[in-house]
N, C-alpha and C positions, 0 to 999 in steps of 0.2 A: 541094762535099764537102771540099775541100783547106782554105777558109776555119771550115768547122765543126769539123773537127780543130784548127787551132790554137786556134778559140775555146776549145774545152774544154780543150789543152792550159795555156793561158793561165790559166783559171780554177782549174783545179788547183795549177799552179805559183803562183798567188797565193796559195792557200789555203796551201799546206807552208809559204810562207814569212811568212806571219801568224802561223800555228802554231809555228813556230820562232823568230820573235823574242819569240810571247807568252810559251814554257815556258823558251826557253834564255837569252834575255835581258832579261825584265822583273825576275826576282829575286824575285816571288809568289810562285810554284807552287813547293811542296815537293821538295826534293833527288831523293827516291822517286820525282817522276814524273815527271823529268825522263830522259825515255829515247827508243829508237826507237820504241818502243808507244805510249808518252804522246803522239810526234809526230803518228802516223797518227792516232790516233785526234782527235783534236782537228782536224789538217788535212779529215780526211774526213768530219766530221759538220756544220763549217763553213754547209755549203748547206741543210742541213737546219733547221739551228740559225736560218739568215737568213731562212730563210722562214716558222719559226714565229712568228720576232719580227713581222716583214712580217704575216701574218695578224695579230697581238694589235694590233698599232698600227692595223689597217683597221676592228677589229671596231667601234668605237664608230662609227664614220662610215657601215659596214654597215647597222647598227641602227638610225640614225635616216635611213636611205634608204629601208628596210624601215616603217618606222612612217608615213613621209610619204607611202610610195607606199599604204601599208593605209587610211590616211585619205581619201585621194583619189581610192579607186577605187570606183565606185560597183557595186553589187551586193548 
């Protein structure tokens, strides 16, 4: 239990501070959203964000798993 806690602690604290060096110090992001909202919101969507890319980059490899297994299944 103690170990899951800091997992997640850990992965949140990664995230705020990714988030915070991509808005407050790369010098992209517009002045406007450079604030405490701009932070959250960017730190907290993170996982979400990494797991859609994660699915887009499996899908081609999905599809031709999918088409080898249709091919070779007989029925």
């Amino acid at each position: 239990m103690e170990d899951t806690f800091i997992t997640i602690l850990s992965v949140i604290s990664g995230c705020y501070a990714l988030a915070f060096v991509t808005i407050f110090m790369s010098g992209v992001v517009p002045q406007k959203w450079q604030n405490a909202q701009g932070l959250h919101i960017a730190a907290l969507s993170m996982p979400l964000a990494f797991f859609a890319v994660s699915l887009l980059a499996a899908m081609p490899g999905l599809i031709i798993l999918l088409i080898i297994i249709a091919a070779t299944t007989k029925g």
